[in-house]
Structure formats: C-alpha cells, structure tokens
N, C-alpha and C positions, 0 to 999 in steps of 0.2 A: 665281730666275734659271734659266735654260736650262742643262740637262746640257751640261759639256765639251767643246766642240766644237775644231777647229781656228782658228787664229787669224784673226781679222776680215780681210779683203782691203780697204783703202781704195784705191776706184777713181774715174775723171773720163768716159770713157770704156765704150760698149757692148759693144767689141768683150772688155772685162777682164772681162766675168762668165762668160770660156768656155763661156756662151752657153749655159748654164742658165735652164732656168723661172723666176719670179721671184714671191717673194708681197712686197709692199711698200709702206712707209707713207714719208711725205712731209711736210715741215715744216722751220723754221727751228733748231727744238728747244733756243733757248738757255735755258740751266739744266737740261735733262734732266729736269724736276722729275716729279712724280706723274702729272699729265697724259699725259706726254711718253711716260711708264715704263708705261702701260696699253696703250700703241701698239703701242711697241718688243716688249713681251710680248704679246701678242697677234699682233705679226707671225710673230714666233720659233713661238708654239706655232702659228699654223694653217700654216705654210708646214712643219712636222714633219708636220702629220695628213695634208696633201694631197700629201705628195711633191717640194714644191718646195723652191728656196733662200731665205734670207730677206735684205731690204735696207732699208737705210734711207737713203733720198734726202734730203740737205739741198741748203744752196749757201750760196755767198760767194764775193766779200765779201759783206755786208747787203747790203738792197737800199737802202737809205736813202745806205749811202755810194757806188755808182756813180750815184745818178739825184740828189745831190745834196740830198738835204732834211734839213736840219739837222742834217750830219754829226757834229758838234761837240758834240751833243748825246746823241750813241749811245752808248751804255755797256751792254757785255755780262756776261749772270751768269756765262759762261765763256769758255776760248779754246776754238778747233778745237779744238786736241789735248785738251785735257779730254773737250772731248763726244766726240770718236772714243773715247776710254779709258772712258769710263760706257758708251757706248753697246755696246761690245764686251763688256763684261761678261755681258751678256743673251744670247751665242751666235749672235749676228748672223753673218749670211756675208760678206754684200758693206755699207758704208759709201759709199756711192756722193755725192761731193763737187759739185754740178751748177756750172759756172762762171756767176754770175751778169751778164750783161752787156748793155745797150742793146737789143740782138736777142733775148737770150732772153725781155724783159722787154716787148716786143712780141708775143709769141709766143702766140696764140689758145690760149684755154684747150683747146681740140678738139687740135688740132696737137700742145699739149704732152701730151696723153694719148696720140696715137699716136707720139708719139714713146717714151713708156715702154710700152706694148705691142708695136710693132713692131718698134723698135730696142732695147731691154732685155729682152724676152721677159716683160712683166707679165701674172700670169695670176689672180691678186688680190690686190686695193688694200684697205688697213686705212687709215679716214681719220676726223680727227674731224669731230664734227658739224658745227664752226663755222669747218673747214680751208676757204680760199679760193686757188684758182690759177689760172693763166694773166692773159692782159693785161684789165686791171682790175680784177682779185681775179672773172674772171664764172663762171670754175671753181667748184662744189661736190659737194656728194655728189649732189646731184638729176640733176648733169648724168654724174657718173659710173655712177650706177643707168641712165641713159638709154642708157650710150655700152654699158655691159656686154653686151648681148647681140648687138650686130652686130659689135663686136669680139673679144668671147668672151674673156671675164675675169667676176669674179664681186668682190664689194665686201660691205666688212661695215665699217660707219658706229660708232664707237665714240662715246657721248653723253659730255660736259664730268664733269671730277672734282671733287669739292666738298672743302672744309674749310671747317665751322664755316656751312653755308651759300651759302659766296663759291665762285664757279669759281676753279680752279685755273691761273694762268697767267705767262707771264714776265712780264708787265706790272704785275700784282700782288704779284709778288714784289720787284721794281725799288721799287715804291713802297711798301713793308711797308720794308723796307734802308732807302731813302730818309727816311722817317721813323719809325725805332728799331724800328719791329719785327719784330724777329726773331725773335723764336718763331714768328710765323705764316711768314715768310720759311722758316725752318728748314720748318717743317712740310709749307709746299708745296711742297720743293726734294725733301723725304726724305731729307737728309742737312743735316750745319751746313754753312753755307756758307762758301766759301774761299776764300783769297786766297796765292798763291802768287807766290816773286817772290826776287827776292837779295838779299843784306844789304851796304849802303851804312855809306860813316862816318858819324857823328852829331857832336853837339856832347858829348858825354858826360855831359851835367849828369846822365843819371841814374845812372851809375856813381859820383859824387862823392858823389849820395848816399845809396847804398845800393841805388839798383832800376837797378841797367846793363839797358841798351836795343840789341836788334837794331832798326836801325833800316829798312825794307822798300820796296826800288823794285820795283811789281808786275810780273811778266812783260809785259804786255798793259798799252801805256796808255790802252786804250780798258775795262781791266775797271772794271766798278763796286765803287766806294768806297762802304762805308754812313756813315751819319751819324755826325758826330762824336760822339767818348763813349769809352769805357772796357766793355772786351767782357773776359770770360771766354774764355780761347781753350786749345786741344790743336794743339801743334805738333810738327813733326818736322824735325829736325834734326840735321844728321850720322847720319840712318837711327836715331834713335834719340828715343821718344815723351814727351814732356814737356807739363805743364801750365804754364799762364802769364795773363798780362792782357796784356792790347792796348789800346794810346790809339790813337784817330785824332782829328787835329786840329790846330792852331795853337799851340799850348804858349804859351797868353796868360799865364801867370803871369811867361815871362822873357824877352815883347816881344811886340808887338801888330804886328811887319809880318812876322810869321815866312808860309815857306810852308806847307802840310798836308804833316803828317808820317804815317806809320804807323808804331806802333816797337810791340815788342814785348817785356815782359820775362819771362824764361822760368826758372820756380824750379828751384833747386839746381840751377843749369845756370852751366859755368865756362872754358866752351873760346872760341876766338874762331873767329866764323862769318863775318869777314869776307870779299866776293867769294862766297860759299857761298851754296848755293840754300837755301830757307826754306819751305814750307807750314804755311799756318795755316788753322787751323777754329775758325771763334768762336761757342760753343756760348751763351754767354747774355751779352745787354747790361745790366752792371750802373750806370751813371749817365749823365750828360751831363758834355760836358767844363765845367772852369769856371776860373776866375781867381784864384788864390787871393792874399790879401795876401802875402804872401812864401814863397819859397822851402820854411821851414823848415813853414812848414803848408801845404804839397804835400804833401811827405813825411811826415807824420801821417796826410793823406788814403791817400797809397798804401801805409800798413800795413794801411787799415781794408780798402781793394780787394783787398788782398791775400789778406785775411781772407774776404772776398765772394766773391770767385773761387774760392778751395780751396772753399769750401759747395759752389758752383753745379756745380764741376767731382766733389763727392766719388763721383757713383755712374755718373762715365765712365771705361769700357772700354778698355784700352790697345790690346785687340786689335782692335778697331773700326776704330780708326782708322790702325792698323797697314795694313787692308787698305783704308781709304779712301786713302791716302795712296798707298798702291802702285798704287792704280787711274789715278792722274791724272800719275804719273809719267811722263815722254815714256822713251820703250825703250832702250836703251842699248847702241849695237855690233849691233843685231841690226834694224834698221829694214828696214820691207817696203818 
C-alpha cells in the first residue's frame, strides 16, 4: 500500500478537491476485492509519479435501487463505510461519493467525462478494461482513448484479474458466498470476508448446552448472507481477537418455522456482548447446516466443529486481523 499520507477526504462535490489536478479511477467497487485493489494502486502510484492527487469516484445508492430493478434482490459484499475504510488504506486523497440519480443516470457518457475533466480537474483516468459508463453503459475505454486528446488527459486501461483462470469480480464472489465457496470468495476479496453487525438476544439453547451463542443482526440489511453451514471464523470483540465457529441458518433440529439466524460462538470467551458491536471474518466453511435427531446429537456434532475450527483456524494470525478489523471500524469522535 501507499506510503502514509494524510487522511482520505470523502467528498460529493467539485468544488471539495480544492481544486487540485486529479488522476482517477471509477466504479461501483463493492468488495474492494483484487480487481478493484490493482485500480485503487495503480491510481495512488501514477497520480505520485505525475504530480497529481489521487481519487476514487464511486456512487450510491446502487443504481438498481433508484431505477428500480429488482431491488429486493441486491445484496452487497460491503457497506459505504467499509469500502471508504479499505479504500483509504491505499493513500487515496479524495473518495469522491457521486450521488446516483434519475438525471445522472441519463447522463451521456461524453457529458459525464466532461464533467470529471472540467468540473473535477481529471488529468488521468485508470479504468478497467471491461469498466462501462454513462447512459447505457456506451462509455469505455475506446471512447476515453478518443476523448483524451481534445480534452487533454491521458488514460491507462488496466486488463481484468484472474484467479485460478476465472476474472475476478463482485459478481463471482456473490456467487462463490452464495454457494459455499469461500475459499475462492476469500481469494478474490484478498481478505476473509465479513460480516459485522450487533449482538441481539437469542433463545439460549446453546448456552444450556455448552456452546453459548452471540447471536448477530448485520449492520446493513442489504449485506450479503453466505449460504447456510457452519464457518470457522476470527472475531473481534470488546477490541479484543478471538477465534470461533459461526452457524448461519434455521436451527432445524428445534423447529422447522425458525427464521435465519447468524450466531456465533466464540472459544474461551465469557463476557456478555449484548447490544455490543461484533465483527466477524469467516476464514473457512467447514459443513452444511443439518437436522439432527435430537438435541443431545447437535451437541456431539458441535464438539466435532469445534474441533474442525481450531484445525482450520491454527496457523491464523491475531495481528492480521487486529488490523483488518481496525480498517473497517467507522472513526470514533473524530469524523471528517
């Protein structure tokens, strides 16, 4: 990441980059994943070599939830404030939040390019290969090579990121989560993926017997839920880093009309977190949820997870995620 800089400026407005040069890359960026992270660096270093500041242009809301298409259906790998907090990591200057609405969403792809040249002072654009903007997605990089030189900016086209083959995107990561796998999910994100959120009461069945449960209402109830199952997870809690297992799912063994729970239970951990905020990283999915005939052969099952977990979790880093955790923290007393 980018040498030390001062702290990221999250702006809505032109007039906030005090009107500074500008090198900048553009995207919706949810998950921040690999792809997202060759942009983001890549802004940062060429906007040091040429003199300028660096930004990074997203918007929201989605654009699916103002224009209406199957809002119900969107589910994000992160909030705002996550991605402002990863994204700042990289020594970003300006975070520039673009309001997405009806009118901008009309907005010729030409238009919307002078509008970050002339009104943002862009003097070059990092874009990926397969980045699409303005109205009808007719914006690309062909038409930003074109516009470069009567406008006088310069462009440098970053090609798609692989793993294992497959491009690297949010939408394959939604569907890796969506059906168990996270490893590749983890792998295209560059970090485990999280779920952050408060801890609500539960039914306490698993305190009766033996594995007590934080049970987790996510910050964002639009973030994405992975599939049900039982995850190995590194949590943080009262500021302080613990390993654990995580069920997500309907706890079919003590009723079949339950709703989806996330509960977490977190070893040699003995405080009460209720009302208390909660992050979790679920570094590996070790089964499917399942039904078990009774009660008492749950709890045989979650000695054996328990057992699975401490494996999957023995050669993670507490400092790791000391500082992933800090990353996604919202600021405290000191907000810009």
């Amino acid at each position: 990441m980018s040498k030390h800089k001062p702290n990221m400026i999250i702006i809505q407005r032109p007039n906030q980059t005090r009107r500074k040069e500008l090198a900048l890359t553009l995207g919706f960026f949810d998950g921040v994943h690999l792809g997202h992270r060759e942009l983001i660096q890549t802004v940062a270093h060429d906007a040091e070599i040429m003199g300028l500041e660096s930004a990074v242009l997203t918007f929201w809301p989605h654009p699916r939830l103002v224009l209406h298409k199957d809002p119900e259906k969107l589910r994000f790998l992160n909030t705002l404030n996550e991605k402002a907090k990863i994204i700042a990591k990289f020594g970003i200057d300006y975070f520039i939040v673009q309001e997405f609405s009806r009118d901008f969403f009309n907005l010729d792809a030409t238009d919307f390019i002078k509008l970050l040249v002339y009104e943002y002072k862009v003097k070059h654009f990092v874009i990926g290969a397969d980045h699409r903007f303005g109205k009808g997605g007719s914006g690309d990089s062909d038409l930003l090579n074109k516009l470069s030189g009567e406008m006088g900016f310069t462009v440098k086209v970053i090609p798609s990121q692989k793993i294992e083959g497959i491009d690297v995107s949010s939408t394959k990561i939604r569907e890796a989560l969506l059906t168990g796998n996270l490893e590749l999910a983890n792998q295209m994100l560059g970090y485990p993926y999280l779920i952050t959120g408060a801890v609500q009461s539960g039914n306490q069945l698993g305190r009766r017997i033996g594995f007590p449960t934080a049970n987790i209402r996510p910050n964002d109830p639009l973030k994405l839920i992975p599939k049900e199952g039982v995850y190995a997870v590194v949590v943080n809690a009262n500021d302080t880093i613990y390993k654990g297992m995580l069920n997500i799912g309907f706890r079919p063994t003590v009723g079949t009309d339950n709703k989806q729970t996330i509960e977490v239970n977190i070893f040699d951990f003995e405080e009460d977190l209720y009302n208390s905020g909660i992050e979790v990283a679920l570094v590996a999915r070790l089964r499917d949820e399942k039904r078990f005939a009774s009660v008492e052969h749950l709890k045989e099952q979650l000695v054996i997870d328990k057992q699975n977990a401490l494996e999957a979790l023995k050669n993670e880093k507490v400092e790791r995620y000391q500082n992933l955790f800090l990353t996604l923290r919202p600021e405290r007393n000191n907000n810009q």
